[in-house]
C-alpha positions in Angstrom: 0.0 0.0 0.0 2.6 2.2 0.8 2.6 6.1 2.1 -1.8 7.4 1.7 -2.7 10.5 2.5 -6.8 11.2 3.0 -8.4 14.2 3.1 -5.5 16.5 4.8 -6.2 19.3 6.1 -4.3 22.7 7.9 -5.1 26.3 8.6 -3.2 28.6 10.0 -5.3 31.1 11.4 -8.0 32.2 8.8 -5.6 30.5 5.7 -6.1 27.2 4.5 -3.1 25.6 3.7 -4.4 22.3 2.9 -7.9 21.6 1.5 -8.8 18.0 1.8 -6.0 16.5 0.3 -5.7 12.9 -0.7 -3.4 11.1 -2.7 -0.8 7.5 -2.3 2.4 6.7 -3.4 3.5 2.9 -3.4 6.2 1.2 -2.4 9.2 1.4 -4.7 7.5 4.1 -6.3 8.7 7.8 -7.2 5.6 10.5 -6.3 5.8 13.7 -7.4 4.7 16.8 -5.5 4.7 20.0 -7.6 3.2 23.4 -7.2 4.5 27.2 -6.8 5.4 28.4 -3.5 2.6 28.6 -1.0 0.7 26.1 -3.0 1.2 23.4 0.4 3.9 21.1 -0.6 5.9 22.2 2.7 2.9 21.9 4.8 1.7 18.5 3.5 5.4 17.2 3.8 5.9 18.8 7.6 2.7 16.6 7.9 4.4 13.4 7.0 7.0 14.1 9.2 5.2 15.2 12.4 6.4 18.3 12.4 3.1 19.6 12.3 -0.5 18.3 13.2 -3.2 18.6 10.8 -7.1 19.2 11.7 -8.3 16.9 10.0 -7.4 13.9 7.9 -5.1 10.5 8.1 -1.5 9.6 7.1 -0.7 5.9 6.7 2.3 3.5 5.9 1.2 0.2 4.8 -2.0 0.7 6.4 -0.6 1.9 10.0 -1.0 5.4 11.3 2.0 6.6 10.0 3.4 7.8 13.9 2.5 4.6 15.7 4.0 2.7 12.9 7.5 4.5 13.4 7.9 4.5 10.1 11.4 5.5 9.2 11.9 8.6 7.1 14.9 10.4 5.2 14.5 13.9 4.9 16.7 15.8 2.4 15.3 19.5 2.7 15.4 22.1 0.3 16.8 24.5 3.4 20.2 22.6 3.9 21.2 21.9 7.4 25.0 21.0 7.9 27.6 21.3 11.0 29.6 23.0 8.9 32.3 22.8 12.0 31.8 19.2 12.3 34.2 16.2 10.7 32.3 14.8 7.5 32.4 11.4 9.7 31.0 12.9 13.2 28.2 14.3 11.0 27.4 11.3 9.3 27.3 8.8 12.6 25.5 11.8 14.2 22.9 11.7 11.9 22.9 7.5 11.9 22.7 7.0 16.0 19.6 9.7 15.8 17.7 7.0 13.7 18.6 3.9 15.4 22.2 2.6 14.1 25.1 1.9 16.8 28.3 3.1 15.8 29.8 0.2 14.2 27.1 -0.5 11.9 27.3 3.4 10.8 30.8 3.5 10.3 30.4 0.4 7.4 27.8 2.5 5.8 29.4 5.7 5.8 32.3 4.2 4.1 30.5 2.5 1.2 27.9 5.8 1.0 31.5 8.2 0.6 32.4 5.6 -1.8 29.2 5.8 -4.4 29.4 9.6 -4.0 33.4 9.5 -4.6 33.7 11.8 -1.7 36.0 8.8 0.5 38.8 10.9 0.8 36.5 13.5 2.5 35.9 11.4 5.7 37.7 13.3 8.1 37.4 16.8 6.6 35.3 19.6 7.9 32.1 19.9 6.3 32.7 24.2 5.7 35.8 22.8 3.6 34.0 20.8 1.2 32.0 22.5 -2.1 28.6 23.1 -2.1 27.9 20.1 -4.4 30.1 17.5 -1.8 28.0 19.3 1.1 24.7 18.4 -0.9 26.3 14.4 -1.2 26.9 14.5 3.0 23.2 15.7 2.8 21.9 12.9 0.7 23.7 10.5 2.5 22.0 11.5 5.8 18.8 11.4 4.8 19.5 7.8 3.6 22.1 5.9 5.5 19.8 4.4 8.0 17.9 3.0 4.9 14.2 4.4 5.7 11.1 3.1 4.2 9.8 6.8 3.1 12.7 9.2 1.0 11.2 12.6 0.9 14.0 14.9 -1.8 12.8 18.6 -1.5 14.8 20.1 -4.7 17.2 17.5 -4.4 19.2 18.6 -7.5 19.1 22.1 -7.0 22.9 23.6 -7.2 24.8 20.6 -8.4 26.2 20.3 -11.9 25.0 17.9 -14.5 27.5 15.3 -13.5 26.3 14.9 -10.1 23.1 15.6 -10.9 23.3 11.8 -12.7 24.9 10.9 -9.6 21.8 11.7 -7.5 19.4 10.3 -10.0 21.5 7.0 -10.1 21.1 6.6 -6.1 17.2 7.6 -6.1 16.4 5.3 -8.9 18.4 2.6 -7.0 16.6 3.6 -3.6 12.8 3.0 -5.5 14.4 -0.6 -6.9 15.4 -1.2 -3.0 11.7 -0.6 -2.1 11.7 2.7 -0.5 8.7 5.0 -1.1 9.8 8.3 -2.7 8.2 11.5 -2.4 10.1 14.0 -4.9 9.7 17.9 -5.0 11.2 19.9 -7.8 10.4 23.0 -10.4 13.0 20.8 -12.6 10.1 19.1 -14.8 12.5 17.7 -17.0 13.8 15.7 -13.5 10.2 15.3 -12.6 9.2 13.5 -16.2 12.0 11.4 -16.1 11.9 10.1 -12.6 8.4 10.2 -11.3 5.6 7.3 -11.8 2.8 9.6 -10.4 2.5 13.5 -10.1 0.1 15.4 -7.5 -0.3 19.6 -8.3 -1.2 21.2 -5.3 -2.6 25.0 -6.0 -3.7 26.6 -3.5 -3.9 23.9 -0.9 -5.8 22.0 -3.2 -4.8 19.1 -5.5 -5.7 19.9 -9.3 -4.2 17.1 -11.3 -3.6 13.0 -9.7 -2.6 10.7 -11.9 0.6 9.1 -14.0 3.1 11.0 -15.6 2.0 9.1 -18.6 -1.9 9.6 -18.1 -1.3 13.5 -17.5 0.5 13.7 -21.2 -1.7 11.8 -22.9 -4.4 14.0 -20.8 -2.7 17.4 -21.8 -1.4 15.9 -25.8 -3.4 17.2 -28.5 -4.9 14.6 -31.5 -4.8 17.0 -34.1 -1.4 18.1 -33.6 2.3 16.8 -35.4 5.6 17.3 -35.9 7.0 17.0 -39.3 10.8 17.7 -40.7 11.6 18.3 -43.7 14.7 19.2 -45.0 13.0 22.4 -46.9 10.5 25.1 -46.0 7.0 23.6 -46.2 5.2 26.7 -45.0 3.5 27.9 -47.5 2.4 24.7 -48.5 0.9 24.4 -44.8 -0.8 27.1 -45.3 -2.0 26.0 -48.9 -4.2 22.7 -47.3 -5.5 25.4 -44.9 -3.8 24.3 -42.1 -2.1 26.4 -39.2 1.8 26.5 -38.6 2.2 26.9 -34.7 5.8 26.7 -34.6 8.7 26.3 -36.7 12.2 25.3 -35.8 14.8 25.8 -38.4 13.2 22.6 -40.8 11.1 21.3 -37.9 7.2 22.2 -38.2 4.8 22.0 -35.8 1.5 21.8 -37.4 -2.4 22.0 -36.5 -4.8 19.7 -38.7 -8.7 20.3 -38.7 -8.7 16.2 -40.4 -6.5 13.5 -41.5 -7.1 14.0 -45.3 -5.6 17.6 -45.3 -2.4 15.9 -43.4 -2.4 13.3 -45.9 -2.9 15.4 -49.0 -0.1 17.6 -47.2 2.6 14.7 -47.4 1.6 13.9 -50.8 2.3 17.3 -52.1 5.8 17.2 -49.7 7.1 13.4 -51.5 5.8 15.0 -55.4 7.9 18.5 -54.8 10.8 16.0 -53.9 10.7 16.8 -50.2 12.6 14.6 -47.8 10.1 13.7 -44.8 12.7 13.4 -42.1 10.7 12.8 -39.3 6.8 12.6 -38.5 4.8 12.2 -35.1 3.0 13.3 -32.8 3.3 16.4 -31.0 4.0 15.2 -27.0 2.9 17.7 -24.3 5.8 18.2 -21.7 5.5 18.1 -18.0 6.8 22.1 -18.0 4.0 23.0 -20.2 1.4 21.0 -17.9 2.8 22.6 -14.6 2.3 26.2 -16.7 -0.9 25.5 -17.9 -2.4 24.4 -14.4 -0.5 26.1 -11.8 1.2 29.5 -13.6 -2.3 32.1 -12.8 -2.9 32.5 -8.8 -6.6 32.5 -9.6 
């Protein structure tokens, strides 16, 4: 069953941060929460955690209230929160012995954690020596050394350069195959579409789109739209068949049919001018332009 969530709610004073909010995420799947600031990603995650008590509502883990369960959870916040005085090591077992590992068994997993990251030599080092992207490895490796069921990432990615940025996906990718439950926030859609099996938008304290990455861009994709390249200009022949050009990059058109015989009175024309069709298909909504369409107006 995994992490459910039903029918959350929070106010703070006369503002409703959470309206009713419902949603699951298996185990050994990646969930996506996405909305703008204020929309209640932070409040429903505080939630999870116990930081906070909602009025109203339930959080479970495999059917168990989520507290009395002590389920274990790995936090990696988008606020970092280093010793930056502290040893890399004293840090890390720190953070172990708070959820539950004796010092020996910390120690072993530190060392093969420092390894995956290639951050070894660092074990003795103070953490204000290290780089911003190494401090954001010690991070990670906090929130997961003590292998918890639930792996919340709040902008996980956010700083590091595109090689560690593979790094982290690597280990989150290898954290769902291990089981864990994965709740994932970013304004990185491009992470989001690549990593994520399901996707909540919260807007407003209120959830506006549930479903599968998959089932939101076939949702959001438009039938009677495609993407043809050519290796000439075919606008005016577009425009000939009555058709509308919405966007054109260098060769690549993308094109708005009212039917399919325009289209295929359209590639006729193309293959009898002597036009090489490169590529044709259909044009795929991205998660960016979902997260715009549904969340960009405050209304």
């Amino acid at each position: 069953m995994g992490l459910k969530i039903d029918k959350l709610s929070k106010t703070y004073g006369e503002f409703r941060a959470l309206n009713e909010v419902s949603f699951k995420v298996e185990k050994g799947q990646i969930g996506g929460i996405l909305g703008r600031n204020g929309a209640g990603k932070t409040t429903t995650i505080k939630s999870i955690m116990g930081i906070i008590e909602p009025e109203e509502g339930t959080i479970t883990f495999e059917n168990e209230d989520i507290r009395k369960a002590k389920t274990t959870i790995g936090y990696l916040p988008e606020e970092r929160g280093l010793y930056v005085n502290a040893k890399v090591k004293d840090q890390l077992i720190y953070f172990a012995q708070l959820n539950g590992m004796d010092r020996k068994e910390a120690l072993e997993a530190i060392q093969s954690r420092l390894e995956e990251f290639e951050i070894s030599s660092y074990l003795n080092s103070k953490v204000k020596t290290l780089s911003k992207g190494n401090k954001q490895k010690i991070q990670l490796i906090s929130a997961i050394l003590h292998k918890p069921q639930i792996v919340i990432l709040d902008e996980p990615f956010s700083g590091l350069d595109p090689v560690n940025i593979e790094l982290f996906k690597s280990t989150v990718l290898k954290l769902k195959e291990e089981g864990a439950t994965i709740l994932f926030s970013s304004h990185r859609m491009e992470d989001v579409e690549e990593l994520c099996d399901r996707i909540v938008m919260l807007k407003k304290g209120r959830i506006v789109e549930n479903d599968t990455v998959t089932g939101l861009i076939q949702k959001y994709s438009k039938e009677n739209e495609i993407e043809i390249e050519t290796n000439k200009d075919i606008g005016p022949m577009i425009r000939k068949y009555d058709m509308s050009c919405l966007a054109q990059d260098g060769m690549k058109f993308t094109v708005e049919f009212k039917n399919k015989g325009e289209l295929q009175s359209l590639y006729s024309d193309i293959l009898n001018q002597g036009i090489e069709l490169k590529e044709i298909h259909s044009r795929k909504v991205s998660m960016q332009s979902i997260f715009i369409k549904e969340l960009a107006n405050n209304e």
